[in-house]
ZALOBA-768704 format. One record per residue (C-alpha): residue number from 1; x, y, z; residue in one letter. Coordinates in Angstrom, 2 decimals. Last residue first. Example, Ala and Ser with C-alpha at 12.3 -4.5 7.8 and 13.67 -1.06 7.14 Angstrom:
BEGIN
[2 [13.67 -1.06 7.14] "s"]
[1 [12.30 -4.50 7.80] "a"]
END
This chain:
BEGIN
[350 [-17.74 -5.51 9.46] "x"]
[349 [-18.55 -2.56 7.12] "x"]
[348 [-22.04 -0.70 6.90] "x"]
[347 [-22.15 -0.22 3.32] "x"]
[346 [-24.61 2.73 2.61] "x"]
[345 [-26.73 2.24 -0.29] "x"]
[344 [-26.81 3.04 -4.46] "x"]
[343 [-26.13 -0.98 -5.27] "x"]
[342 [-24.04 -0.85 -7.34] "x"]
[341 [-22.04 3.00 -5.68] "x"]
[340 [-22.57 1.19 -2.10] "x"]
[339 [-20.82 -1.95 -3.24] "x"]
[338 [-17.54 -0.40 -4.31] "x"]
[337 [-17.08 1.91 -1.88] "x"]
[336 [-17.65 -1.49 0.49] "x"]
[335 [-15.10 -3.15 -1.72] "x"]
[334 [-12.87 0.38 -0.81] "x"]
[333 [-13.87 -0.15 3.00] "x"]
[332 [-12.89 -3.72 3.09] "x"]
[331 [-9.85 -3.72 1.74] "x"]
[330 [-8.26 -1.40 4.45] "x"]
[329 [-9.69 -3.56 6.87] "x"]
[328 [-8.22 -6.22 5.46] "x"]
[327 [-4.78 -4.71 5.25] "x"]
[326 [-5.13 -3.92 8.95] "x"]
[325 [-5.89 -7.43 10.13] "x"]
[324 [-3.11 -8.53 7.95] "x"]
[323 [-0.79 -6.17 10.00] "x"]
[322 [0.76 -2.79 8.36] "x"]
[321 [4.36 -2.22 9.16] "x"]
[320 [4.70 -0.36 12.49] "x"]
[319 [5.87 -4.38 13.94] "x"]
[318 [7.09 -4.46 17.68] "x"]
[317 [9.52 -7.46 17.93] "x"]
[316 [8.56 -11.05 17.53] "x"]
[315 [11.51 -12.02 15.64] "x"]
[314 [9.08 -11.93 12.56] "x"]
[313 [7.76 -8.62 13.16] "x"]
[312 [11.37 -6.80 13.64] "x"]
[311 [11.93 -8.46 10.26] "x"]
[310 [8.59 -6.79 9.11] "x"]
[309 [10.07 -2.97 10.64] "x"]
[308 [13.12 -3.99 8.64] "x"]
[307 [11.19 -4.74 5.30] "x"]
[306 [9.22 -1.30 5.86] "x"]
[305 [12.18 0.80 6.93] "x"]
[304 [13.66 -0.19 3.76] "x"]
[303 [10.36 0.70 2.01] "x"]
[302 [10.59 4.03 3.69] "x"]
[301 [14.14 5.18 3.05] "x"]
[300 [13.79 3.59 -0.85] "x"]
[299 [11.94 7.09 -2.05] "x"]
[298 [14.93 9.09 -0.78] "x"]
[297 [17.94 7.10 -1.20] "x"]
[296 [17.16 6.71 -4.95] "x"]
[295 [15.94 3.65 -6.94] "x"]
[294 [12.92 5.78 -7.98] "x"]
[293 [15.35 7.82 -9.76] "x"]
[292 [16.88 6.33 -13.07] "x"]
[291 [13.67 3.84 -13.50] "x"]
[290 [11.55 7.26 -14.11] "x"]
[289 [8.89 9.14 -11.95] "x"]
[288 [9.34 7.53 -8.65] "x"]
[287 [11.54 10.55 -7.51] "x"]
[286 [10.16 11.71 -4.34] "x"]
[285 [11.68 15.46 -3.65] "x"]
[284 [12.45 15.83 0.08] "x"]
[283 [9.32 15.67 2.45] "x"]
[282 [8.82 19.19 3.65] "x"]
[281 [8.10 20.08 7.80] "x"]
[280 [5.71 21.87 9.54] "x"]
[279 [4.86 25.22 7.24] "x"]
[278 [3.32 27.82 8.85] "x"]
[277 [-0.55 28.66 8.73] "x"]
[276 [-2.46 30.85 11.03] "x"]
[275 [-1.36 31.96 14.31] "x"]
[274 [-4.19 31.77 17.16] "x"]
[273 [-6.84 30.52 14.83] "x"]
[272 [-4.61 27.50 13.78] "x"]
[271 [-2.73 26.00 10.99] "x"]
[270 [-0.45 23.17 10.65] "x"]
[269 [1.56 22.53 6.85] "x"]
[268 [2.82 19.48 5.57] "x"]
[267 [4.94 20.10 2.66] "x"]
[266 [5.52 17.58 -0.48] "x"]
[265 [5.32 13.50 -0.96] "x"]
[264 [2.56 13.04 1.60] "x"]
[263 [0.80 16.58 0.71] "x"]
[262 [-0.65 17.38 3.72] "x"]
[261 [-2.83 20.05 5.30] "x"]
[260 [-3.28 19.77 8.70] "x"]
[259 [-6.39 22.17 10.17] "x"]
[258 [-6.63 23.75 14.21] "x"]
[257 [-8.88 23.68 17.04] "x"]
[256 [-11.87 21.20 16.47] "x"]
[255 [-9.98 19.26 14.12] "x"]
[254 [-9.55 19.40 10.20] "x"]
[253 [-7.45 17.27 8.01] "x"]
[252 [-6.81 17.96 4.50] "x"]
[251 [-4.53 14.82 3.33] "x"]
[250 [-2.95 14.73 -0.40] "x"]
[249 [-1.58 11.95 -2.36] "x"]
[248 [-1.12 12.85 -6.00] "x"]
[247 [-3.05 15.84 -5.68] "x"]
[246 [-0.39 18.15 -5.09] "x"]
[245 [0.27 19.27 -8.29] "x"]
[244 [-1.73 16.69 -10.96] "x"]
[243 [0.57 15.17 -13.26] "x"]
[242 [-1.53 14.30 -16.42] "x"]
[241 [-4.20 13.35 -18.67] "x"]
[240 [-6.20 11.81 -15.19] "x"]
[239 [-8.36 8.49 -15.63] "x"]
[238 [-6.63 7.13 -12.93] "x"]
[237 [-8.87 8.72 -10.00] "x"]
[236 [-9.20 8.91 -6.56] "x"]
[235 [-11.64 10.74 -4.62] "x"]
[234 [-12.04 10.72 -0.40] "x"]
[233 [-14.18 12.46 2.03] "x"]
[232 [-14.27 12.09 5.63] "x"]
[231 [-16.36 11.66 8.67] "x"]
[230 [-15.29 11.76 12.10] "x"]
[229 [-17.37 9.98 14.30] "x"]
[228 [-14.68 7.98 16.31] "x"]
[227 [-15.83 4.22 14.30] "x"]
[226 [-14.91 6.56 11.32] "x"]
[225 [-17.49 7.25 8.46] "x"]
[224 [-16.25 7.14 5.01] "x"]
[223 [-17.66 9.06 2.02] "x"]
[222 [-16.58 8.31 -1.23] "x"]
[221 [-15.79 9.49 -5.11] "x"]
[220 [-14.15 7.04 -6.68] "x"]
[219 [-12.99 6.72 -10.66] "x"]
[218 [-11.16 4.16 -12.91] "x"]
[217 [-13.62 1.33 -12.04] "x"]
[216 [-13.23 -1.83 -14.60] "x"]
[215 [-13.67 -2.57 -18.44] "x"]
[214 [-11.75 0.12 -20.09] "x"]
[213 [-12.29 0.53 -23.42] "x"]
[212 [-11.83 4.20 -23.33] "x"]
[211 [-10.75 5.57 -19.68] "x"]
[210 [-14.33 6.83 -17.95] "x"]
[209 [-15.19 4.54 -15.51] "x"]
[208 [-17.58 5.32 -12.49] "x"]
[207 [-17.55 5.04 -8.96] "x"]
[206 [-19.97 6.42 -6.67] "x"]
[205 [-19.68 6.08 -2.88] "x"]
[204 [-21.14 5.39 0.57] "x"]
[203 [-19.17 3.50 3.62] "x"]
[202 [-19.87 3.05 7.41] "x"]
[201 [-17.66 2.38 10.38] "x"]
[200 [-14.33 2.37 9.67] "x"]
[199 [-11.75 2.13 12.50] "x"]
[198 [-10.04 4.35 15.02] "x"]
[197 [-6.67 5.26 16.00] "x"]
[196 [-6.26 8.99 14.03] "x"]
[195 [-3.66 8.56 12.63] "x"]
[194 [-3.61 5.33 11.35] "x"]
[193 [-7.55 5.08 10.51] "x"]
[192 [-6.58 8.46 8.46] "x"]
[191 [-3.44 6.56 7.13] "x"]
[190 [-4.84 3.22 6.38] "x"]
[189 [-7.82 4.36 4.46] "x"]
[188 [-5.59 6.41 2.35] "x"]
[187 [-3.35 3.37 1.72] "x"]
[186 [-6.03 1.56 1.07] "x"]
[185 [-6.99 4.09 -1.83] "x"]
[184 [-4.90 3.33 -4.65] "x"]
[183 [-4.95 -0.23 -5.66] "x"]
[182 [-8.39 -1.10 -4.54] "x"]
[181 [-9.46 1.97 -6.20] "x"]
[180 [-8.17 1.13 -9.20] "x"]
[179 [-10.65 -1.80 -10.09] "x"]
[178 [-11.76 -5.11 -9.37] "x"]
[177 [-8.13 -7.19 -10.36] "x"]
[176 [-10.08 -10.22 -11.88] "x"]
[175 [-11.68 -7.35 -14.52] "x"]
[174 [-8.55 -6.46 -16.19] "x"]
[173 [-6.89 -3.17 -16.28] "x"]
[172 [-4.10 -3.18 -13.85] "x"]
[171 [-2.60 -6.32 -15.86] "x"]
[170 [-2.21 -4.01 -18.47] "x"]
[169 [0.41 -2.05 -16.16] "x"]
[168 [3.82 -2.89 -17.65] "x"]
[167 [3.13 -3.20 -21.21] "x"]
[166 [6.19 -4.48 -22.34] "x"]
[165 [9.17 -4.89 -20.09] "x"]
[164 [11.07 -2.25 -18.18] "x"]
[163 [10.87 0.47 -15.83] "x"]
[162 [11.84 2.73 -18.30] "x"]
[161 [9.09 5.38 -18.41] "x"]
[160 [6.18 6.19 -20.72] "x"]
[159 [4.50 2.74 -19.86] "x"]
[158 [4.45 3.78 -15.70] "x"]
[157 [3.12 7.21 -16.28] "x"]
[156 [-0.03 5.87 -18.31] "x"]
[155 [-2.18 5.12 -15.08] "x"]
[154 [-1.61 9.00 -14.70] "x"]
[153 [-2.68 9.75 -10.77] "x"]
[152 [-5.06 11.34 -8.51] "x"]
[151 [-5.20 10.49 -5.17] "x"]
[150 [-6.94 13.11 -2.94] "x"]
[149 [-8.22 12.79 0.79] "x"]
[148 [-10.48 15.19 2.88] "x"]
[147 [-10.16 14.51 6.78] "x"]
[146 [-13.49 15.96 8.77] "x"]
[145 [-14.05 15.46 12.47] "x"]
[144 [-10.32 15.23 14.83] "x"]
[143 [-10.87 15.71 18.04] "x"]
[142 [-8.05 18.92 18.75] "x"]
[141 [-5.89 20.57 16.45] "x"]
[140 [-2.60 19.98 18.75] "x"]
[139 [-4.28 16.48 20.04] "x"]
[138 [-0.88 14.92 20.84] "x"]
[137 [-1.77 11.91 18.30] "x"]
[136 [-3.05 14.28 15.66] "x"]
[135 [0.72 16.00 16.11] "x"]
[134 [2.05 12.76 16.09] "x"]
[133 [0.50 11.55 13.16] "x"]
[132 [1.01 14.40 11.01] "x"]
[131 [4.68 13.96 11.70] "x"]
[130 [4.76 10.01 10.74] "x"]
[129 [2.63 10.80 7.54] "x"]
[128 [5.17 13.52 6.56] "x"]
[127 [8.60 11.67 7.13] "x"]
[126 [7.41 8.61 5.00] "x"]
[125 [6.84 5.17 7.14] "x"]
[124 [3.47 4.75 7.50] "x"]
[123 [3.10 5.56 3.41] "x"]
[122 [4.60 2.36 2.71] "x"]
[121 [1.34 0.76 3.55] "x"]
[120 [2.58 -2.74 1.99] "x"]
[119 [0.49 -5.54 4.24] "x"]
[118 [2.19 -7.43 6.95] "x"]
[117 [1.50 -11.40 7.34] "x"]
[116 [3.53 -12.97 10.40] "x"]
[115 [3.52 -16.81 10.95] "x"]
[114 [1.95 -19.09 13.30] "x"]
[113 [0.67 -21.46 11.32] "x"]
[112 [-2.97 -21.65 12.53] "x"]
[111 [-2.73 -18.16 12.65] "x"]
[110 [-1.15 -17.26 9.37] "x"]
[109 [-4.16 -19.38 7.96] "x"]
[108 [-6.68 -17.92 9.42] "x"]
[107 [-5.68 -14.73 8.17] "x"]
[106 [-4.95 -15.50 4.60] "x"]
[105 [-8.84 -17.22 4.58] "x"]
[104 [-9.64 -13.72 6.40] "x"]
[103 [-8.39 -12.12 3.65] "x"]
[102 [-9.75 -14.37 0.87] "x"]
[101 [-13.02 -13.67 2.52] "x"]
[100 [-12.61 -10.02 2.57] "x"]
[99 [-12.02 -9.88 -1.56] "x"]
[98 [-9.40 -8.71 -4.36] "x"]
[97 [-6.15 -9.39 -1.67] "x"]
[96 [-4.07 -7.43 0.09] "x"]
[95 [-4.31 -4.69 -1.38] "x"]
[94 [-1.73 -3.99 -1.05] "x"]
[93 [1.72 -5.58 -1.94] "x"]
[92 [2.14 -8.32 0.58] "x"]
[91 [4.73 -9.72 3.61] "x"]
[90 [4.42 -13.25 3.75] "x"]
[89 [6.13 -14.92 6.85] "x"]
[88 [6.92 -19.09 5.90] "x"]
[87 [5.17 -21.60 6.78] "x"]
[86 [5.17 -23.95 3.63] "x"]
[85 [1.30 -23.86 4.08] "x"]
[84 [1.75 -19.78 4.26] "x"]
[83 [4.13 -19.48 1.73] "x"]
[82 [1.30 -21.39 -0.53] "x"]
[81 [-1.58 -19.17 0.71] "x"]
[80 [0.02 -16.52 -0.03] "x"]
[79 [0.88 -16.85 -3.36] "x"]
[78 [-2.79 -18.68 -4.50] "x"]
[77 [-4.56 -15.53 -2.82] "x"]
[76 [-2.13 -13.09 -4.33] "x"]
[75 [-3.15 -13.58 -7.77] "x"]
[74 [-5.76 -11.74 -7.79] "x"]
[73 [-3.96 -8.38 -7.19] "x"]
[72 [-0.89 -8.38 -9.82] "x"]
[71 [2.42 -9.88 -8.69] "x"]
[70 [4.38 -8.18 -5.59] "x"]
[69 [4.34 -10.65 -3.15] "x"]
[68 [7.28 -10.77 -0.87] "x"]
[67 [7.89 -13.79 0.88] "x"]
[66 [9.87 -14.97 4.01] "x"]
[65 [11.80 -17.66 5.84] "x"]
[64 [13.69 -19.39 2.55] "x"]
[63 [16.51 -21.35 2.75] "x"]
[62 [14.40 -24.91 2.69] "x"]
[61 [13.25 -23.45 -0.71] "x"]
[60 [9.29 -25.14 -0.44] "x"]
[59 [7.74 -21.38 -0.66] "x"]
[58 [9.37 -20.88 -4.18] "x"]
[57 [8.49 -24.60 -5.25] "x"]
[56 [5.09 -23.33 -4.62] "x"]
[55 [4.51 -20.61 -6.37] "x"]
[54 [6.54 -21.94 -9.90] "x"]
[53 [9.06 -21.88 -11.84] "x"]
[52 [11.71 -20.57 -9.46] "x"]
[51 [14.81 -18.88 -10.23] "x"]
[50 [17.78 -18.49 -8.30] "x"]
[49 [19.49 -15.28 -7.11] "x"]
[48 [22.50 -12.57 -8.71] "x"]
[47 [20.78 -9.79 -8.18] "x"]
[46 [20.02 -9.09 -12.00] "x"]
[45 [20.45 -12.46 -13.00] "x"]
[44 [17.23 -13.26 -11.28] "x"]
[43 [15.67 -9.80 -12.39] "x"]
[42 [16.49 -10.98 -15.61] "x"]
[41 [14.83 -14.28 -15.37] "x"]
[40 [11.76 -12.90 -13.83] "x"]
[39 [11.31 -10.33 -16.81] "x"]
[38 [8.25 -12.42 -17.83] "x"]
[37 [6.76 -12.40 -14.61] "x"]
[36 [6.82 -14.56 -12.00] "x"]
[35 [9.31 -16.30 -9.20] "x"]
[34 [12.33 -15.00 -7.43] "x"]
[33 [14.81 -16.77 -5.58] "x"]
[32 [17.55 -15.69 -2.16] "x"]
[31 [17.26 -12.53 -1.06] "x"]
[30 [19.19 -11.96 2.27] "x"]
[29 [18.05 -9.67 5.42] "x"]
[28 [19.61 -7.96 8.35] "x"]
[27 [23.23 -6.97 7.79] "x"]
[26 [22.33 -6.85 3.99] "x"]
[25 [19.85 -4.27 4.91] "x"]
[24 [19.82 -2.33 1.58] "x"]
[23 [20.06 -5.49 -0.80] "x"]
[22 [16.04 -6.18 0.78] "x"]
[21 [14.84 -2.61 -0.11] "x"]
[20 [16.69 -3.17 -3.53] "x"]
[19 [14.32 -6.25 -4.01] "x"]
[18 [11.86 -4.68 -2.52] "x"]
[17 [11.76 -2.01 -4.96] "x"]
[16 [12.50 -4.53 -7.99] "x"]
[15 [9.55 -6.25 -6.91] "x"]
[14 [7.54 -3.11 -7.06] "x"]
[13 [8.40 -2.23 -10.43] "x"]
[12 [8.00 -6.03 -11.55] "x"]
[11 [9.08 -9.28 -11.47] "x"]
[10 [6.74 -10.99 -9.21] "x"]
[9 [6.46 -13.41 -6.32] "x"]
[8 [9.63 -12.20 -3.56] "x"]
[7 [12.14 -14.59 -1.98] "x"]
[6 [13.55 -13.68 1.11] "x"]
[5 [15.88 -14.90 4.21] "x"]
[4 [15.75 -12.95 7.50] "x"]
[3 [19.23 -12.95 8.74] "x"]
[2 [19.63 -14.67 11.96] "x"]
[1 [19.93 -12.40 15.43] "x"]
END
């Protein structure tokens, strides 16, 4: 089978993690130009790959089947739709985009061109997520009714660690990218819609912003309403002074006969009436906290599985990354958070 060829949009963190992702399965996949970002022409020199000026010479390379976009939120529109006319496979950083129409433009397009979009739900393929799925899957606790989700998180982390460059997450704070629930919370939407098989129904929130001089949505509290009938519960927040224990990405899940509690990057435990709580399995010790170990085996397992499970995509294989359809969906319910706390209503999604 050919090597899947790859350029990525962006220069960034999460460039650099694909980027590795991609040098991981060199028996699989090449990376070949980068474009964006002011540290674009290190990261070119970096791993040793051309650099683009623009979009849409990047999706014109003649050696290029894929793209990774990992530049900030509103720009992905114009990235996408680019690969996509110079039909090539996009895999993209969710959210996928900053509104449902420019999804389903994506969408439309990857199916009149006959190429593969995948969204970046990471979380599908961490040890913990996979395990509470197939015990949800098996029905061990029963119909699942209530899931409570956490994601709490220190927007300043990412400027008090070398990752590199000069204010690394401004570009999280401006208006044309909504807000940080868009960033944060699809891949809690994905997960409990993952695990559980079913879509979102019905949305209701509040969001508020409470970071000085901020101009966008720092903080979500929600209630989401599965197509199944569970309902579920969900608060994320940047405006946090700190690490939060547990919080960062945590999953209480009840069913009719027994409770999951999950912290993605810690323990899941399983508890039941019969013999109370034990301890599942542990995720090893994610270290995304500096530049010296997010780059380790342990937080790069699941992007690498990511890329590969995309290649497997584009040679028409089963695909466990996230479809376009599903990063849409995931988009949909935090703009419909989004909409119920403006306009004080429930969102009943699409």
């Amino acid at each position: 089978m050919n090597k899947i060829r790859f350029g990525i949009t962006g220069s960034g963190f999460m460039a650099r993690t694909h980027a590795e992702a991609i040098k991981w399965l060199s028996s699989t996949a090449d990376l070949v130009a980068v474009y964006g970002g002011t540290r674009a022409p290190g990261f070119a020199e970096r791993y040793g790959i051309a650099l683009e000026p623009t979009a849409e010479s990047l999706a014109r390379r003649s050696d290029i089947d894929a793209i990774v976009v990992t530049t900030p939120h509103h720009l992905h529109i114009g990235e996408v739709m680019a690969a996509l006319e110079a039909v090539k496979h996009v895999l993209i950083e969710k959210p996928m985009a900053t509104t449902v129409e420019d999804c389903d433009r994506m969408l439309a397009a990857a199916e009149r061109k006959k190429r593969v979009i995948a969204v970046g739900y990471n979380l599908r393929f961490r040890d913990l997520p996979i395990k509470a799925r197939e015990i949800v899957q098996a029905g061990t606790i029963g119909r699942v009714v209530d899931i409570h989700h956490t994601f709490f998180f220190d927007i300043s982390l990412f400027d008090k660690q070398d990752f590199g460059g000069a204010n690394k997450m401004s570009w999280i704070k401006l208006p044309q990218n909504v807000g940080f629930v868009i960033d944060a919370l699809p891949h809690g939407v994905d997960l409990m819609r993952w695990m559980m098989g079913t879509e979102v129904k019905t949305v209701a929130g509040f969001s508020r912003t409470f970071i000085p001089d901020r101009q966008i949505e720092d903080t979500t509290a929600g209630i989401i309403e599965f197509a199944n009938g569970a309902i579920c519960t969900v608060n994320t927040s940047s405006a946090v002074p700190g690490p939060y224990p547990g919080e960062y990405s945590r999953y209480s899940i009840i069913g009719t006969s027994g409770l999951l509690d999950m912290d993605a990057f810690g323990d899941l435990h399983l508890s039941d009436r019969k013999d109370g709580w034990r301890l599942v399995t542990s995720q090893p010790q994610v270290g995304f906290n500096s530049a010296d170990t997010a780059f380790g085996d342990v937080r790069m397992k699941a992007y690498c599985d990511q890329i590969q499970s995309f290649i497997d995509g584009i040679h028409g294989r089963p695909m466990t990354a996230g479809s376009g359809a599903r990063g849409r969906a995931g988009l949909a319910a935090v703009l419909g958070l989004l909409k119920a706390s403006q306009e004080n209503r429930l969102v009943e999604l699409r």
